[in-house]
N, C-alpha and C positions, 0 to 999 in steps of 0.2 A: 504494500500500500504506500502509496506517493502522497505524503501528506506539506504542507507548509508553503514558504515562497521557493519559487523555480524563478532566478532570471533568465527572460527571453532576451539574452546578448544580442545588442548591438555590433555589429563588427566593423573596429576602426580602420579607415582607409590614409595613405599617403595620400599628399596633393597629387602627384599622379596616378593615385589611381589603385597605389598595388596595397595587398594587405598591409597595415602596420600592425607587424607580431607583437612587436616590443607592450604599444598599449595593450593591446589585447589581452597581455600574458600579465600585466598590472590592472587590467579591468577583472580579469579571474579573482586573483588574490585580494584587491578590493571587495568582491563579493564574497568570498569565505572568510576574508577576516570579519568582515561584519553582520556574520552569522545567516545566509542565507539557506534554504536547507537543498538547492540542487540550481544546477546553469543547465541553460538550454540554448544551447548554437544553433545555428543554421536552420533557423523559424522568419516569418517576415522580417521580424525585427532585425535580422542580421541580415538582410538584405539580398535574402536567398535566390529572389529570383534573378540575380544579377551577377550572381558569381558560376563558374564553371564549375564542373562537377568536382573536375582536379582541384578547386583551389578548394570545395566545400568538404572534401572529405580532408585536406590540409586543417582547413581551420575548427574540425574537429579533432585532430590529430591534437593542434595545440591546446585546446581546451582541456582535454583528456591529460595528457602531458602535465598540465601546468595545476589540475587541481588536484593532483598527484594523490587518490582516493580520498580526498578529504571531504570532496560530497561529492553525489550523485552525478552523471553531467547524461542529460538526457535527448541524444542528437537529432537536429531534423535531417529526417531521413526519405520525406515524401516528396510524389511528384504525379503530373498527371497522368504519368505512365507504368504502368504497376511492372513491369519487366526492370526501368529506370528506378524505382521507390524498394525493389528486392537489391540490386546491385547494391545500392546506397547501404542498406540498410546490415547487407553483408558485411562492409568496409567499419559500418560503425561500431558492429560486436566486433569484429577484429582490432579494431583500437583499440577495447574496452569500455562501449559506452553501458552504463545501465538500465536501457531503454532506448528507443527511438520514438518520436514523435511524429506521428503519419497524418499530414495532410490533406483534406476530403480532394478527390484530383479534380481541378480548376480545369475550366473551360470546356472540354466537354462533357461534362456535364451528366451523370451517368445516371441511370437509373439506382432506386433503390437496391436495387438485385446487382446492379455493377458496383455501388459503393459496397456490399457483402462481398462478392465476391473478389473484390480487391486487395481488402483490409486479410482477408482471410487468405488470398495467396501468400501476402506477406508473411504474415501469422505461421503458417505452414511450411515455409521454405526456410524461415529464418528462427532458429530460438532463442529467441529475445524477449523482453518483456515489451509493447507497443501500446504507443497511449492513441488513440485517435482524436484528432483535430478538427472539430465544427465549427467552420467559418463563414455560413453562406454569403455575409457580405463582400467577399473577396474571390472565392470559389464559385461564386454563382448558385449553389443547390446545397439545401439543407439536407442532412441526415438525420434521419427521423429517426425518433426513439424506438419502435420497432426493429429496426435496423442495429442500433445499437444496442440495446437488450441481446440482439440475436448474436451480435460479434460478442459479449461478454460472456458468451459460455466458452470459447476458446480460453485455453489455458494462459497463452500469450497474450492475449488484449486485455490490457488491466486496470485501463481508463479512458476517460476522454475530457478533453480540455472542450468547454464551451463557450463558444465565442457567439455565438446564437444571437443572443442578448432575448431571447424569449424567456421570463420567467416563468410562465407558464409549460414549455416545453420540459425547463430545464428539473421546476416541482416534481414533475411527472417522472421523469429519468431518476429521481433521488427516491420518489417512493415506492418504484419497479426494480431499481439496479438490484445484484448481487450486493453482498455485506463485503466484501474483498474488492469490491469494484471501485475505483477511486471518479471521483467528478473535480476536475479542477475549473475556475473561472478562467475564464480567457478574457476578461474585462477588468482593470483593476476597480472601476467603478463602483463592479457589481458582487466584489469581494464578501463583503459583508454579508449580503442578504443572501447571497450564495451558501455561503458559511453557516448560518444562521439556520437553513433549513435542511442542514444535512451534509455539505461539500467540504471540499477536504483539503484547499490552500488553492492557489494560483501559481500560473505561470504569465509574470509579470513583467510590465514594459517600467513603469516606477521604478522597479528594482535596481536598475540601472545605476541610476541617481542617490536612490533612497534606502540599500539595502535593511540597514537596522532598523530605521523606524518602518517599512515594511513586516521586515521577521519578527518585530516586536506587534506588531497592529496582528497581526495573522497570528501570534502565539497566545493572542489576548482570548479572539476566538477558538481556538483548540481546545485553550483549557476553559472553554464554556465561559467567561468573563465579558458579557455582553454589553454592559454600561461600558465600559471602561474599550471595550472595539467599536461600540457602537462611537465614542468620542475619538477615540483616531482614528477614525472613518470620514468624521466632518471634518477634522483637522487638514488630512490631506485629500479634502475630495478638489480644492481648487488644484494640485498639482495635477490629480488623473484627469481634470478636466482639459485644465493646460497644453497639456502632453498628445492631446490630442484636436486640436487647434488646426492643425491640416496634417497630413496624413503620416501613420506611422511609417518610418521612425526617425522621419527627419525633426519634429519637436524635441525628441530626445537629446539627438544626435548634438543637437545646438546648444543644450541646456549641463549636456556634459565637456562639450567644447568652451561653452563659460565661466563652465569650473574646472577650465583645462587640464584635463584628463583625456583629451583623443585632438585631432582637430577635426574641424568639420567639413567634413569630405563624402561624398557622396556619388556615389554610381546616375548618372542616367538608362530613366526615365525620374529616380529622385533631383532634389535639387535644391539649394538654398533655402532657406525659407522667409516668405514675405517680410519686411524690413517691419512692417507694422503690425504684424504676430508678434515678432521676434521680441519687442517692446512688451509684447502684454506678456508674454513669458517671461522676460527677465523679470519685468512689477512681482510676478504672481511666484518667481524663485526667491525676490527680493524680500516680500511680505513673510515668506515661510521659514527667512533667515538662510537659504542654501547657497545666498552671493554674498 
């Protein structure tokens, strides 16, 4: 069971463009010294769709490397290709990862019965433990609860991150799932109330930024302490808000390059972000004391 905060890692680029390992390998250790309970490479946030497969199965390579078993590191490992999402996901137990995180596959679009049978090739080919990822805002097509009910009787599928933002979806899935079955938010927004009715941590874009006061707000809820998550929940809802000002994870990106820790560099189709964002994000870093 996958419980607490997962940082969904950003991945630092040079001004030209190429990996910078060096932050990278100090953005690791910034998040386990400040208690996070697992990293997660190679997810949007790291800017998956833009990197080659060679550099993506490298900058697992260093995640793994650098958090040298001190937690978890749970790799993305999906793709819209389920022949492409088993390779990956091969590469990743061969590093050592403790999980892969499999992506619903984007753009075309597959039926119920194609995201089963997908999830389930992987599941099958590869053994590994595999959290699935519900993202229909970005994927295009939701994973119905059905569907996931059906992939948690595999031994290997032992979660899934919801990024839905249906709470009504997401109730449903928590009062059907297995007891060993893990439900992480894929919102940090929706942390809380996730939490609240049964879910079991996040995999988190904050966390970036904010490890401790993350693992702390997430361990307030674990240990059932609801006033006290329920208030570092309003404390940092203007940063989840912030953060997501135009799209992930170029908010981030900028908000770490302020408290220069990376610079801010970015792959296209990403790209700078609006000069009069970038304003309300410093105010709203400034107000929370993180400049």
């Amino acid at each position: 069971m996958f419980k607490g905060v997962f940082t969904a890692l950003v991945t630092p680029f040079t001004e030209n463009g190429d990996l910078d390992e060096k932050a990278l390998r100090d953005l690791v250790d910034f998040q386990i010294e400040n208690k996070v309970h697992g990293l997660v490479p190679m997810g949007t946030t790291g800017e998956s769709p833009t990197v080659s497969h060679e550099e993506q199965n490298k900058i697992i390579d260093i995640v793994i490397d650098q958090a040298k078993n001190r937690v978890p590191v749970i790799a993305g490992a999906g793709s819209n290709s389920t022949a492409e999402a088993i390779r990956l996901t091969k590469h990743a137990k061969q590093a050592g990862a403790a999980a892969t995180l499999q992506v619903a596959p984007y753009y075309n679009k597959p039926t119920q019965e194609g995201f089963y049978r997908h999830f389930l090739a992987i599941a099958d080919t590869v053994d590994l433990p595999l959290i699935v990822y519900n993202i229909p805002g970005r994927s295009g097509k939701n994973i119905e609860n059905s569907t996931t009910l059906k992939l948690a009787q595999h031994k290997n599928i032992v979660g899934v991150k919801e990024a839905s933002g249906d709470m009504s979806q997401i109730m449903d899935l928590l009062i059907h799932k297995p007891d060993d079955f893990c439900v992480l938010s894929g919102d940090d927004n929706l942390v809380f109330s996730i939490m609240a009715l049964g879910g079991h941590g996040v995999v988190s874009v904050a966390s970036n930024l904010i490890p401790q006061k993350m693992s702390a707000f997430v361990e307030l809820a674990l240990q059932g302490n609801w006033a006290e998550a329920r208030k570092a929940h309003f404390e940092l809802l203007p940063l989840f808000k912030a953060i997501f000002i135009e799209t992930n994870p170029i908010p981030i990106k900028a908000a770490l390059a302020l408290k220069g820790m990376l610079q801010e560099n970015y792959r296209l189709p990403m790209c700078p972000m609006d000069p009069g964002n970038k304003e309300k994000l410093k105010t709203v870093l400034q107000e929370l004391g993180l400049l």
